[in-house]
C-alpha positions in Angstrom: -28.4 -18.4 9.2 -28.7 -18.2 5.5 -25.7 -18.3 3.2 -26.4 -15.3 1.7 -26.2 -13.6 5.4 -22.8 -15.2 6.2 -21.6 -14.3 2.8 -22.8 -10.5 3.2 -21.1 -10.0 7.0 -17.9 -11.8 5.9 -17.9 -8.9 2.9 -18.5 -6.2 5.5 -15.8 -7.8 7.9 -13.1 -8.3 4.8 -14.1 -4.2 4.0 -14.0 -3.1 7.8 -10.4 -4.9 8.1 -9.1 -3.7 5.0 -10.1 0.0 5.4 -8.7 -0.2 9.3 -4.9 -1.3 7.7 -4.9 0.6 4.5 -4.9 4.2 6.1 -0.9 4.0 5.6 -1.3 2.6 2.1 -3.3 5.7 1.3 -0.7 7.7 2.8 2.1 6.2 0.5 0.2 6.3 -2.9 -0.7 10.4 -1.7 3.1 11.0 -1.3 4.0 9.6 -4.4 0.8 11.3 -6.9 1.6 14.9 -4.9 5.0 15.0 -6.4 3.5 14.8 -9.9 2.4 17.5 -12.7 -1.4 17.9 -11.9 -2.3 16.7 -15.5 -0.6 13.1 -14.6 -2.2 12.8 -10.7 -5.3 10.5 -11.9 -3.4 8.6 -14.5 -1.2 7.3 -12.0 -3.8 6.7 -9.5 -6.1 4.9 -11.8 -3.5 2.8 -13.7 -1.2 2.6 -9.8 -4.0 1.7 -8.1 -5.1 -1.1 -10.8 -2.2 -2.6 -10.9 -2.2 -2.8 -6.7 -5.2 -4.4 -7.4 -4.4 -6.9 -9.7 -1.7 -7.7 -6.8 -3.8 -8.1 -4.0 -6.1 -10.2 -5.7 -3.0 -12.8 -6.5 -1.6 -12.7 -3.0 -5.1 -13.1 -1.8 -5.2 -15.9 -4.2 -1.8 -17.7 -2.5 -2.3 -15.9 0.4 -1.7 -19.4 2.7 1.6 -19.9 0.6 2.5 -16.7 1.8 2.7 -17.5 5.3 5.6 -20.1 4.9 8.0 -17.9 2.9 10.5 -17.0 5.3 12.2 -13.4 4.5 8.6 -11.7 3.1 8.0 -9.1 5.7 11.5 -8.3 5.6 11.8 -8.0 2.3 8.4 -5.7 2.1 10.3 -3.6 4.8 13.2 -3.3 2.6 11.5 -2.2 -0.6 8.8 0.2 1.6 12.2 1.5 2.9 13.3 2.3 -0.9 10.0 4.0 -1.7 10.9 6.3 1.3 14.1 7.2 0.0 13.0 8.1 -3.3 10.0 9.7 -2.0 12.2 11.7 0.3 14.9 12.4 -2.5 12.2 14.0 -4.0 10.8 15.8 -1.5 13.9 17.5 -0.5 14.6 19.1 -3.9 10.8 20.0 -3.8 10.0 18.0 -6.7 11.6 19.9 -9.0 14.7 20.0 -11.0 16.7 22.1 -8.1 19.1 19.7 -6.7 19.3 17.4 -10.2 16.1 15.8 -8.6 13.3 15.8 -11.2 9.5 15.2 -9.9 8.7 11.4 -10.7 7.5 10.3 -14.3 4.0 8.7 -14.7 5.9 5.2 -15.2 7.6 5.6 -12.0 5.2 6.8 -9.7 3.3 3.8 -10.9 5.8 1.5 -10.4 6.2 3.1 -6.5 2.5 3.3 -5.9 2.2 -0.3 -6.7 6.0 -1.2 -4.7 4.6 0.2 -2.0 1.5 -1.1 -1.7 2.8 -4.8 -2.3 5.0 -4.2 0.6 2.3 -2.8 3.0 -0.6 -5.3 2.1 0.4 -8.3 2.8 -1.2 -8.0 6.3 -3.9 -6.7 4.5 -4.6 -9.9 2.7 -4.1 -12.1 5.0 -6.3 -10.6 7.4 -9.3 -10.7 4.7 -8.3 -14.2 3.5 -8.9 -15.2 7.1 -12.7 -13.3 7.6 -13.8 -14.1 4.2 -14.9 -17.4 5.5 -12.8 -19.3 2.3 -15.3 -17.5 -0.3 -13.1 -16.3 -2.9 -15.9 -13.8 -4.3 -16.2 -12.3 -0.3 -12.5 -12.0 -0.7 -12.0 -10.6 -4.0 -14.9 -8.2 -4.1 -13.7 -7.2 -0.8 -10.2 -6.2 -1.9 -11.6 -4.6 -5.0 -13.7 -2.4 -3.3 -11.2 -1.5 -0.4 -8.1 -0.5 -2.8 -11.1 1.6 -5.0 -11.8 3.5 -1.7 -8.0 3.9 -0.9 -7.2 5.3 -3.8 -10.0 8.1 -3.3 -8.1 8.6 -0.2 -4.9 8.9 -1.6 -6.6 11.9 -4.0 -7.6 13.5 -0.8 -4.3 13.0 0.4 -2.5 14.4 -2.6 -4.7 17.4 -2.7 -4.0 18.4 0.8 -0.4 17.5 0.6 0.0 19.9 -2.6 -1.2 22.7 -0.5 0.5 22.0 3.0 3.6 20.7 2.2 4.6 20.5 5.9 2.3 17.3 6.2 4.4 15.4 3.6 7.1 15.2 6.1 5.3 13.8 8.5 3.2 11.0 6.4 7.0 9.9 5.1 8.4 9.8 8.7 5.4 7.6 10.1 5.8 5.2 6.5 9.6 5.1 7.6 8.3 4.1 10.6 6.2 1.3 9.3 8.8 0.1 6.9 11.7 -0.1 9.9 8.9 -1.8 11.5 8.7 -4.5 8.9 11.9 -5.0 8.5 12.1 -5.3 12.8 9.8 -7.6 13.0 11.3 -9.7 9.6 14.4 -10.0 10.7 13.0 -11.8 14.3 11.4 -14.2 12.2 14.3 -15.1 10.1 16.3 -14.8 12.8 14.4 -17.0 15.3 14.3 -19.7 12.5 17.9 -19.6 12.1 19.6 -20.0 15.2 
C-alpha cells in the first residue's frame, strides 16, 4: 500500500476518533458561549476554540510524556469539576445579574472554554497520537480539523441551548458526570501506585 494511502486512512481514523470523544467537549464550550451577550458568542468560540487548539496540538506533541504523569486525569477531573460549578453558578441566577451572578465576560468564557477542553481531551490526544501511525502532520491536521468541527457544534449547541433552557441542565449534569468520572478513575491510578 502506498504511503499516501496509509497517511490518508490514519487522517480519517485520527478524525473518526476525535469526532466520537469530543461530543462532550462540544457540550461544555455550548454551555459556556450560551451564557454570553449574543454580540460576544463567536468571539469566544473563535478565539476559545483557538486557543483549545493550540493545546491539543502541544499535548499531541508530548502526548507519550503524558502517560507517565501520575495525578493528570485527576487533576482534569478537578478543574472540569470547577467549570461545572461556575457554569452552574451561572445558570442558576440565569445569567444575569439576579442573585449578584453576572453572565461570564469574553475573557472568562475563553479561559473556561479552553479549561475545559484541556481537561476533557487528553483522551482525545492520545487516542489520535496512537492511529496517526507516528505522522505528526496525520496528527496535527487531524486535531485541527476535529476542534474546527466541534466548535461548529458548540454554535449549534449554544443556539439551541438559548432557546430551551431546560437542556442546559441536563448537558451540565452528564459534564458533572464526566468530570466525577475523571476524577474516579484518577484517584485509582494514584491510588493503586501508592499503596
Amino acid at each position: 500500500m502506498h504511503i499516501w494511502v496509509q497517511d490518508l486512512l490514519a487522517l480519517l481514523q485520527v478524525l473518526l476518533i476525535d469526532l466520537v470523544l469530543a461530543g462532550d467537549n462540544a457540550l461544555v464550550v455550548g454551555l459556556v458561549v450560551a451564557r454570553l451577550p449574543p454580540a460576544d458568542q463567536r468571539k469566544a468560540l473563535l478565539l476559545g476554540i483557538g486557543g483549545a487548539t493550540v493545546i491539543r496540538l502541544l499535548l499531541a506533541a508530548i502526548t507519550l510524556q503524558l502517560l507517565k504523569i501520575l495525578g493528570l486525569t485527576l487533576a482534569g477531573g478537578i478543574l472540569l469539576l470547577w467549570v461545572c460549578w461556575k457554569s452552574y453558578r451561572e445558570m442558576r441566577s440565569g445569567g444575569s445579574q439576579a442573585h449578584g451572578q453576572p453572565a461570564p465576560s469574553l475573557p472568562q468564557a475563553m479561559l473556561r472554554i479552553v479549561l475545559a477542553d484541556l481537561s476533557m481531551s487528553l483522551d482525545n490526544v492520545l487516542a489520535v497520537a496512537g492511529a496517526s501511525l507516528g505522522r505528526p502532520w496525520v496528527m496535527a491536521l487531524g486535531l485541527v480539523i476535529s476542534v474546527l468541527l466541534m466548535g461548529a457544534a458548540a454554535a449549534v449547541i449554544a443556539r439551541v441551548l438559548a432557546r430551551y433552557q431546560f437542556l442546559g441542565w441536563a448537558g451540565l449534569a452528564l459534564i458533572s458526570f464526566v468530570a466525577m468520572k475523571l476524577i474516579w478513575e484518577g484517584s485509582h491510578q494514584v491510588i493503586t501506585v501508592i499503596f
